[in-house]
C-alpha positions as CSV (number, residue, x, y, z in Angstrom):
1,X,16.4,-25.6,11.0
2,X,13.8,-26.5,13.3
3,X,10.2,-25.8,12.7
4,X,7.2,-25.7,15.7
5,X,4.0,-25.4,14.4
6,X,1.7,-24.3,17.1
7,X,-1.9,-25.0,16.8
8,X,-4.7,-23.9,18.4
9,X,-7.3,-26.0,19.2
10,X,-11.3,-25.6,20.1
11,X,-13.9,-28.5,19.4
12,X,-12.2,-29.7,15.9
13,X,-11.6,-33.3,17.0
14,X,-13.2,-34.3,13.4
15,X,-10.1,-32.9,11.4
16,X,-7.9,-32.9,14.1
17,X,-6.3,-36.4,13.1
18,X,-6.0,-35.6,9.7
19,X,-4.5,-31.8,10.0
20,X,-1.9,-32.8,12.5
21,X,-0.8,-35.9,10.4
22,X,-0.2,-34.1,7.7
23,X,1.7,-31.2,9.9
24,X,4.0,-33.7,11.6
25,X,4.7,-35.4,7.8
26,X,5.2,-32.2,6.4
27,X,8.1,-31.4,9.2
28,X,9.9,-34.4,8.8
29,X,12.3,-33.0,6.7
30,X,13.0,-30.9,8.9
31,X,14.2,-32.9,12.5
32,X,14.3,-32.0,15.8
33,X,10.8,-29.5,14.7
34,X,7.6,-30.1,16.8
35,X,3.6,-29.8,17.0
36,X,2.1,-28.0,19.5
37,X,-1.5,-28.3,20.1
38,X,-2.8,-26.2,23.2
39,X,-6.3,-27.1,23.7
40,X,-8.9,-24.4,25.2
41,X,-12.4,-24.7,26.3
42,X,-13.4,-27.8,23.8
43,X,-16.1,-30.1,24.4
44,X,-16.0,-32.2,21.9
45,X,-12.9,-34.7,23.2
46,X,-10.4,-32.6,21.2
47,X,-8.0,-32.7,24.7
48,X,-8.4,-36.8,24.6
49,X,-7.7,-36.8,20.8
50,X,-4.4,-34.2,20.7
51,X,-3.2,-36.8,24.1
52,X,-3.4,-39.9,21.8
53,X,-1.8,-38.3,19.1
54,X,0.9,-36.8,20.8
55,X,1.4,-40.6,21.8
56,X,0.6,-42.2,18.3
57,X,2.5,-39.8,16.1
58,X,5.5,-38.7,18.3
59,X,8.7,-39.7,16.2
60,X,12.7,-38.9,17.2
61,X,12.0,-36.6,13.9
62,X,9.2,-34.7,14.7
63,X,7.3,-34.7,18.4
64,X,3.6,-33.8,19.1
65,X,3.0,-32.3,22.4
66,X,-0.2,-31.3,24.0
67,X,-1.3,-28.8,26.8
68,X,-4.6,-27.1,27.8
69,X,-5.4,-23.7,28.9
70,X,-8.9,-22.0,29.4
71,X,-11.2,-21.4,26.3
72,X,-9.7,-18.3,24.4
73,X,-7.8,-18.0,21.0
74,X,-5.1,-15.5,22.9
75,X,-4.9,-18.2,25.7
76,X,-3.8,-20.9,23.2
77,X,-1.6,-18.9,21.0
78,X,0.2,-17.6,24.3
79,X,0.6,-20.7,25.3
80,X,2.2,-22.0,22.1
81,X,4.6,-19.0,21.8
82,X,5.6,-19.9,25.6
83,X,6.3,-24.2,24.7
84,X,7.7,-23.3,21.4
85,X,11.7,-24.3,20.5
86,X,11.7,-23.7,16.6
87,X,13.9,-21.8,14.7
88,X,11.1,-20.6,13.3
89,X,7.9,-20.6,14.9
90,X,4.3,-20.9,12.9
91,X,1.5,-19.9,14.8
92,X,-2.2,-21.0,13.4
93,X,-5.5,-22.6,14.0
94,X,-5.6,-26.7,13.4
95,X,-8.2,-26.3,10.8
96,X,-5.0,-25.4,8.3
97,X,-7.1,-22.4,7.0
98,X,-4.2,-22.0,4.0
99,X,-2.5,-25.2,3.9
100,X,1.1,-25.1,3.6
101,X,1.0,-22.1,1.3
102,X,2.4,-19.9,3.6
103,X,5.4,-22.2,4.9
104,X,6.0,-23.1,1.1
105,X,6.3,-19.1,0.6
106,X,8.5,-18.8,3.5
107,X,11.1,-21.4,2.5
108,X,10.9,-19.6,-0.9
109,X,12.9,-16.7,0.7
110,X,16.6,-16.1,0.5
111,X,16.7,-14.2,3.7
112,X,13.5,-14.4,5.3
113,X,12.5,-11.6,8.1
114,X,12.1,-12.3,11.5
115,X,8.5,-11.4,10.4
116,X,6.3,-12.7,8.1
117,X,2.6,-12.6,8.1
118,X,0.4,-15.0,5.3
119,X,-1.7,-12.3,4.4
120,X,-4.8,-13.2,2.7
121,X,-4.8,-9.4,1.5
122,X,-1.8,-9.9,-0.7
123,X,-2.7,-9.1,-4.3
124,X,-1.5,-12.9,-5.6
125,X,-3.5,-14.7,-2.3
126,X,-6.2,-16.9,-4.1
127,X,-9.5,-16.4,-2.0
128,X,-12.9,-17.9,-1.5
129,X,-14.4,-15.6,0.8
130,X,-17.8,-14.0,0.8
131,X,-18.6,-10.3,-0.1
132,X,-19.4,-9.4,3.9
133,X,-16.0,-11.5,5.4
134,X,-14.4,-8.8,3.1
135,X,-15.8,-6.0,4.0
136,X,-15.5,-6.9,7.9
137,X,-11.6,-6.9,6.8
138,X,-11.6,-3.9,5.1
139,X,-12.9,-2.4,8.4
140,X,-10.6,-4.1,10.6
141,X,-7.9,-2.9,8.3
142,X,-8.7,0.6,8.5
143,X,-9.1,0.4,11.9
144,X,-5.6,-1.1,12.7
145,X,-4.1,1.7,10.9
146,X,-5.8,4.5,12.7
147,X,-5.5,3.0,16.2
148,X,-2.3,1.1,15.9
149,X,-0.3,2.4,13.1
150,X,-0.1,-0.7,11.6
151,X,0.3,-1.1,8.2
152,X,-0.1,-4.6,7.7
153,X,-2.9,-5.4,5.8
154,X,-3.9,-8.2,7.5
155,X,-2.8,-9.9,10.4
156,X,-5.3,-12.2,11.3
157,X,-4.0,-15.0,9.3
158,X,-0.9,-17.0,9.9
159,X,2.1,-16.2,11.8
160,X,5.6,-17.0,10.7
161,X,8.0,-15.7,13.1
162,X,11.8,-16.7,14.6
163,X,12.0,-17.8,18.1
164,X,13.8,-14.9,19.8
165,X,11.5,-12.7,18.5
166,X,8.5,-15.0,19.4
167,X,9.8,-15.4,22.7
168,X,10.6,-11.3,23.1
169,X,7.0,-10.8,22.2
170,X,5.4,-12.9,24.5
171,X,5.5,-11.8,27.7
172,X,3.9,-8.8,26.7
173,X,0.7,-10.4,25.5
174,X,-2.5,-9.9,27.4
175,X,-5.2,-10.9,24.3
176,X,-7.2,-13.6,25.2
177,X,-9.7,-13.5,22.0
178,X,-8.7,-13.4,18.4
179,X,-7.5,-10.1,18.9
180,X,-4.0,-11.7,20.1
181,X,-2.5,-12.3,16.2
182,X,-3.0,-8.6,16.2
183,X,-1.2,-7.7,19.5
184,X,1.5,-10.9,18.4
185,X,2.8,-8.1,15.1
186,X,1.8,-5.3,17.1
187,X,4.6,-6.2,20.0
188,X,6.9,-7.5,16.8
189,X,6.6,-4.3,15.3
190,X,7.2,-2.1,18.6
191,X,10.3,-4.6,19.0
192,X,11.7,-3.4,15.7
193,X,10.8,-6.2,13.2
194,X,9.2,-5.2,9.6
195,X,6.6,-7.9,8.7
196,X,6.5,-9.1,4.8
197,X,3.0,-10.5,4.3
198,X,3.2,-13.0,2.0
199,X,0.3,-14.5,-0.8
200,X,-1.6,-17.5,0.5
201,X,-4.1,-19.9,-0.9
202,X,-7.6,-19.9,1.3
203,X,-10.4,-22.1,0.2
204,X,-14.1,-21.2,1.0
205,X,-13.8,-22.3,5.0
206,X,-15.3,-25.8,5.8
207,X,-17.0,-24.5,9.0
208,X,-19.6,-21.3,9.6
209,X,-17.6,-18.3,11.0
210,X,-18.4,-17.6,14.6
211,X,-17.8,-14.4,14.4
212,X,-20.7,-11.9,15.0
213,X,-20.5,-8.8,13.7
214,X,-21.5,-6.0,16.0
215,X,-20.6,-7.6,19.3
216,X,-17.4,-8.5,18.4
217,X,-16.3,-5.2,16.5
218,X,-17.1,-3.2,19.4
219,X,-14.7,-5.8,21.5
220,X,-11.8,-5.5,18.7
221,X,-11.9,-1.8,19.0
222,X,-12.1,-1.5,22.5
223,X,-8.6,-4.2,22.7
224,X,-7.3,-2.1,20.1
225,X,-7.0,0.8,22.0
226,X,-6.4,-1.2,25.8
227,X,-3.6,-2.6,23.2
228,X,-2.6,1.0,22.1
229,X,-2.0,1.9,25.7
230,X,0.3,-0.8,26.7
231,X,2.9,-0.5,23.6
232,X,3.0,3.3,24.5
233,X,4.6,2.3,27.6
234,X,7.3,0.7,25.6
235,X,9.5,2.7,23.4
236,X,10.8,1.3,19.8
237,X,12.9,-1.3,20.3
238,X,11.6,-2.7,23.4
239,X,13.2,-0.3,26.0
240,X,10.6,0.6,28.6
241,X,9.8,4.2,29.6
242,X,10.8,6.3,32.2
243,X,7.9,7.9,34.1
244,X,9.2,11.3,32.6
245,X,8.7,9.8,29.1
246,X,5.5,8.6,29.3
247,X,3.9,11.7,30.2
248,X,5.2,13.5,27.0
């Protein structure tokens, strides 16, 4: 099996080094798997860094490669999804938010679904998160549900999901904020997958959120429902609509 961890990447050169090591060592027993880092908008010499690592750490086992796109979450995850050649594709920040907890889960499985979502509201996740980070995904939960129908509970952590699938779901994506893990189970879902979220282990974060409250819940509403719109053009199962249909 072959295993593409792809990693977004926006001004973290300072754990850069030390997160992609231990990705490509992790993969190695796994060959022919690969790192993607898809740098957008950094300005800290993250681009320069993921180049000489692609070069330094590069192995017939396990190969790094790099690209850029403009600054946005959805840009780089897009991206990755697009380069990606693993059996199974794992789609996360390089800042490792949960370790290998969700991968180690994964491989757990018998018969793992084409799904699978490292859910830091499982019941067995071990968290370190503040009181108001919770209540922001309480919200966001609810708010999935009403406008999406999804009943994930969260999908804003990491993604596990096989290639076809990953690469049926991408060219519908459109997300280029954090919205896009959303619209990445969203598609999965409207293409007939059934995620499984699994538990995952997620340390107090080493960095201040960016995330500001009020601006940025009125955005992930308002892509919610732009989102909402474009998988009603598509019926279960990925058919597309006839004019007729649509109108109903």
């Amino acid at each position: 099996m072959r295993i593409t961890y792809t990693l977004a990447v926006h001004d973290q050169a300072r754990w850069m080094e030390v997160n992609v090591s231990r990705v490509v060592e992790r993969l190695r027993s796994f060959p022919g798997s690969e790192v993607i880092l898809v740098e957008n908008g950094s300005t800290d010499g993250s681009l320069e860094l993921a180049r000489r690592l692609s070069a330094r750490l590069s192995t017939g086992e396990v190969e790094v490669r790099v690209d850029s796109v403009p600054k946005g979450l959805g840009n780089a995850h897009r991206r990755g999804l697009q380069m990606a050649r693993g059996d199974l594709v794992v789609v996360i920040g390089v800042d490792l938010p949960f370790g290998f907890s969700d991968l180690d889960q994964w491989l757990a499985l018998d018969d793992p679904p084409p799904l699978v979502l490292g859910s830091k509201s499982h019941p067995r996740s071990q968290l370190e998160v503040s009181a108001g980070r919770q209540a922001m995904s309480l919200g966001f939960r609810a708010a999935r549900r009403l406008i999406l129908g999804l009943a994930a509970g969260d999908t804003q952590g990491s993604i596990l999901i096989s290639g076809p699938l990953a690469h049926r779901v991408e060219p519908h994506l459109r997300c280029t904020d954090y919205l896009v893990t959303t619209e990445i189970v969203a598609w999965a879902v409207r293409l007939g997958a059934r995620p499984l979220e699994l538990p995952v282990i997620y340390p107090r974060a080493a960095t201040r959120s960016t995330v500001k409250p009020l601006r940025d819940t009125e955005r992930m509403l308002a892509g919610m429902v732009a989102l909402r719109r474009r998988l009603r053009r598509i019926a279960p199962g990925g058919a597309p609509l006839t004019a007729s249909e649509e109108t109903r």
